[in-house]
C-alpha positions as CSV (number, residue, x, y, z in Angstrom):
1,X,-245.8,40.0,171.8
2,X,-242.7,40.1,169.7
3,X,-242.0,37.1,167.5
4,X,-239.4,35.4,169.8
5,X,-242.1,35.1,172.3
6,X,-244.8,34.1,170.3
7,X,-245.9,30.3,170.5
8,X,-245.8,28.9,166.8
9,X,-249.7,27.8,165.5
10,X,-250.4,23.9,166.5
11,X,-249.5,21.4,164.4
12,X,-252.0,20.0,161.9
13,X,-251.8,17.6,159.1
14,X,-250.3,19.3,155.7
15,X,-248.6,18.0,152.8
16,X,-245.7,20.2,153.8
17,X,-244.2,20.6,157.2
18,X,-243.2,23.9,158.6
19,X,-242.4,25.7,161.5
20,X,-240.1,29.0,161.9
21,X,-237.1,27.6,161.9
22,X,-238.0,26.0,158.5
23,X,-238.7,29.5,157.4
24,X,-235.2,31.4,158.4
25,X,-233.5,28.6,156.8
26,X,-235.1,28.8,153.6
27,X,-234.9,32.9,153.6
28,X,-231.1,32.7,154.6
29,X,-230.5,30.0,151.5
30,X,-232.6,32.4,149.2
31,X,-230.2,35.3,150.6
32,X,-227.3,33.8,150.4
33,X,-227.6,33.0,147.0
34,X,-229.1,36.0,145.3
35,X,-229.1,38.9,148.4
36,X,-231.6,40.2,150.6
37,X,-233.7,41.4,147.1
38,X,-234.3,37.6,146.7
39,X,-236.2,37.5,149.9
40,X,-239.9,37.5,149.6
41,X,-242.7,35.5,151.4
42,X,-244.0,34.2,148.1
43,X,-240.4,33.3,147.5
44,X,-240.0,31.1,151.0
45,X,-243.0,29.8,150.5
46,X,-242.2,28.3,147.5
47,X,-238.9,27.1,148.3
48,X,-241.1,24.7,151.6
49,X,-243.5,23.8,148.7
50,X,-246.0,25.9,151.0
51,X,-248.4,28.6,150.3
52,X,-247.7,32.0,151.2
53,X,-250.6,31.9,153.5
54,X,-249.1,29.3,155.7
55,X,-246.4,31.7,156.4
56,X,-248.2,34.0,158.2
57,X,-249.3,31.8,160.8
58,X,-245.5,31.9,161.9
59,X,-244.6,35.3,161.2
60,X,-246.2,38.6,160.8
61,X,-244.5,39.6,157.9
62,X,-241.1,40.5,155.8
63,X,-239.6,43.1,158.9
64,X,-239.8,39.9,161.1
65,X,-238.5,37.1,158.7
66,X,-235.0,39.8,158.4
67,X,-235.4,39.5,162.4
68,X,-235.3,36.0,162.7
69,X,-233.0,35.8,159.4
70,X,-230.3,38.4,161.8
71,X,-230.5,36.6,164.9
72,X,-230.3,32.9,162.8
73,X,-226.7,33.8,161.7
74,X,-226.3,35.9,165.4
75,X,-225.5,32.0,166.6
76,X,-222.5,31.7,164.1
77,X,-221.0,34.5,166.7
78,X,-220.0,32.9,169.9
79,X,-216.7,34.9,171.1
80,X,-213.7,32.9,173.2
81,X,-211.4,34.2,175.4
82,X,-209.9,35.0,178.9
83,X,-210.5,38.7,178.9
84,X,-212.2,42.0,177.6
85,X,-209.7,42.3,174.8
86,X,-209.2,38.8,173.9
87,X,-213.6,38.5,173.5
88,X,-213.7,41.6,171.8
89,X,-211.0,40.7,169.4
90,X,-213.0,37.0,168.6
91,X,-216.4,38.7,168.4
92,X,-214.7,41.0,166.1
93,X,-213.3,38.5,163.9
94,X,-216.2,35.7,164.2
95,X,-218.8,38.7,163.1
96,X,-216.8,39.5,160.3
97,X,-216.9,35.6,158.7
98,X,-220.3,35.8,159.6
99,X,-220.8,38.5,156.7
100,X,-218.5,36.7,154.4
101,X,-220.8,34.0,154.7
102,X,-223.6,36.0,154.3
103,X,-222.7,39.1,152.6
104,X,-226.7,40.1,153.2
105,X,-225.7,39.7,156.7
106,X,-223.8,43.5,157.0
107,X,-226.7,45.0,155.3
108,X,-228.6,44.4,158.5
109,X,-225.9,45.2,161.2
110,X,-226.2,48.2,162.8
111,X,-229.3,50.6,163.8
112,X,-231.4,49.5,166.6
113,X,-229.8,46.8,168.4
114,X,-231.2,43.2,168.1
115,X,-233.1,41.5,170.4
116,X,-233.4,38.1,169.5
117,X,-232.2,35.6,171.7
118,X,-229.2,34.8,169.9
119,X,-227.8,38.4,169.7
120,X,-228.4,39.0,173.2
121,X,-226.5,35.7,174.1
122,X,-223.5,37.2,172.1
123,X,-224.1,41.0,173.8
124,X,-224.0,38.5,177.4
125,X,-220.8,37.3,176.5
126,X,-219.1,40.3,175.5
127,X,-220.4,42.3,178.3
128,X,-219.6,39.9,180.9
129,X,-215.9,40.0,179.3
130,X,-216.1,43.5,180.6
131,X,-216.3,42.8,184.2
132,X,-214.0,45.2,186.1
133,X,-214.5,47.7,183.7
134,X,-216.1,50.9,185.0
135,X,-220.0,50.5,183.7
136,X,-220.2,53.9,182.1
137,X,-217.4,52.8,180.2
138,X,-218.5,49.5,178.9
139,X,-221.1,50.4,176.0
140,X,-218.5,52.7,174.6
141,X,-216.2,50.4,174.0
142,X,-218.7,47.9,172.4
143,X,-220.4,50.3,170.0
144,X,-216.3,51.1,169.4
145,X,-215.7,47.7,168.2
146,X,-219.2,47.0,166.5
147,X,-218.7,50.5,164.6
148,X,-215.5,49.5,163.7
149,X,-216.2,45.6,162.4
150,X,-219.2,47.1,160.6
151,X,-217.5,49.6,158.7
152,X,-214.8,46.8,157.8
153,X,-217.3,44.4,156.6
154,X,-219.6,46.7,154.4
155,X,-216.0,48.2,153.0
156,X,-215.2,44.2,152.2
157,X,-218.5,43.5,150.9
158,X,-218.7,46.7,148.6
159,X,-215.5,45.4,147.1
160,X,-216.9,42.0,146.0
161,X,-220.0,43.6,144.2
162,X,-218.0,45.9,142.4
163,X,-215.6,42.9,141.4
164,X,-218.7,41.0,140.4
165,X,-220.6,44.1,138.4
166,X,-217.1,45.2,136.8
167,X,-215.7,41.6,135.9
168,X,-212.8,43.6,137.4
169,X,-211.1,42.3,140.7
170,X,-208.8,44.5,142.2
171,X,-205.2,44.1,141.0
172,X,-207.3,44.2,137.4
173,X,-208.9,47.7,138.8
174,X,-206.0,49.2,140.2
175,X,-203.7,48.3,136.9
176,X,-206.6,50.0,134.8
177,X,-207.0,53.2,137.0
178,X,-202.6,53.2,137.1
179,X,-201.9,55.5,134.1
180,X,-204.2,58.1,135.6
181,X,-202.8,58.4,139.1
182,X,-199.7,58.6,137.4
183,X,-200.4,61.3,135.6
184,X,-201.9,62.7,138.3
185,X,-199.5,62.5,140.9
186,X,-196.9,63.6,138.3
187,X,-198.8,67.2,138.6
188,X,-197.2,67.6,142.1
189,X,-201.0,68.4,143.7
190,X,-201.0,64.9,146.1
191,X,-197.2,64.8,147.4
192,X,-198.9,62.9,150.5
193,X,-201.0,60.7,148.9
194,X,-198.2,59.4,146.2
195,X,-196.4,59.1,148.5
196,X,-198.4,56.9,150.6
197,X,-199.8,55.0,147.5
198,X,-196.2,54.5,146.0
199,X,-194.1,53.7,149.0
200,X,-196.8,51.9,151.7
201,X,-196.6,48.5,152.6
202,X,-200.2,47.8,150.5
203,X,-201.9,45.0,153.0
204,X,-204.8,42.6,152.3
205,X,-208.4,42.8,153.8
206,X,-207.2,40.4,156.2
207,X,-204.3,42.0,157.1
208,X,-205.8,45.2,156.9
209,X,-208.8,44.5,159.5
210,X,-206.7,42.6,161.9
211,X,-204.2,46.0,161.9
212,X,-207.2,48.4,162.6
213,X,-208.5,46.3,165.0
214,X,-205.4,46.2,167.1
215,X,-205.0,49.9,166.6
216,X,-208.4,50.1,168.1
217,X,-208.2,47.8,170.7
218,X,-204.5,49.1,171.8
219,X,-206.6,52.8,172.4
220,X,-209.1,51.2,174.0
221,X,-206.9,49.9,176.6
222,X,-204.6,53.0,176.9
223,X,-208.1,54.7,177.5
224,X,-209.1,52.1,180.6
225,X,-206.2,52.8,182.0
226,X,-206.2,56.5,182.3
């Protein structure tokens, strides 16, 4: 029986109360402070003043606590909107705060899909958005968009560790690396590439996921219609 449908142990009189949902939210906290390295059962345990023994009564072990941990922040994502490209475009951008919320959060998308009650509440949504929409074409266009926002978020969240390990944020990088694409560009080898990197409009993250995503959505849509 997977954890979701498994009845939590009776309660009993302890000096510490705890159920699952006690659990996830310790583990997330944990996470979101110090990553997904920061998670252990000893660790939750002593954050609910519990003993790691206790734990197990509610969950089977670590793969399942990252389960519940996933689907926990799966309830931040509820999409709006009056149609397929309106949803797509909010679950888009709702699962994108999601991982700047919880950066250990894109570490865990992608791969077999999630289960949990709250994931497959957002998957509802989203497919129901696609009513009208041939049903060979629907999953497509999903696993389109989820490739897509994952890609964006683990780009995004790469960048802030490297600004944290470097002390270096990214106007500070790019100033230090200058002098060397200047000198190489001055070689004549990247005429494309300077000329992109000189001459581009240079947009921020934001800026930069909302313009792939409409790029992406807009070929979605020319696709549906041909």
């Amino acid at each position: 029986m997977v954890v979701w449908e498994r009845p939590e142990p009776p309660e009993r009189p302890v000096p510490a109360p705890l159920s699952r949902e006690l659990i996830v939210r310790a583990a997330i906290r944990l996470a979101d402070a110090d990553g997904l390295e920061a998670v252990s059962l000893r660790k939750v345990a002593a954050a609910l003043d519990a003993g790691p023994m206790r734990l197990y009564g509610y969950i089977e072990g670590k793969d399942e606590l990252l389960d519940l941990m996933v689907d926990a922040v799966y309830a931040e994502i509820r999409p709006t909107g009056g149609g397929w490209r309106e949803v797509l475009r909010s679950v888009a951008e709702l699962t994108r705060r999601a991982a700047h919320r919880h950066e250990w959060f894109a570490d865990l998308l992608g791969g077999r899909p999630q289960l949990g009650p709250n994931a497959l509440a957002r998957g509802e949504a989203v497919v129901a958005a696609m009513d009208g929409v041939d049903v060979d074409r629907v999953m497509p266009v999903v696993d389109a968009v989820n490739s897509y926002v994952i890609g964006a978020v683990r780009r995004e969240i790469a960048e802030r560790r490297a600004e944290r390990t470097s002390g270096m944020d990214k106007r500070q990088w790019q100033r230090a690396y200058g002098p060397y694409l200047e000198r190489t560009f001055a070689t004549g080898r990247f005429p494309a590439l300077a000329t992109v990197i000189r001459d581009a409009v240079h947009l921020d993250a934001d800026e930069t996921f909302e313009a792939g995503l409409g790029y992406l959505l807009d070929g979605i849509e020319a696709g549906l219609r041909s």
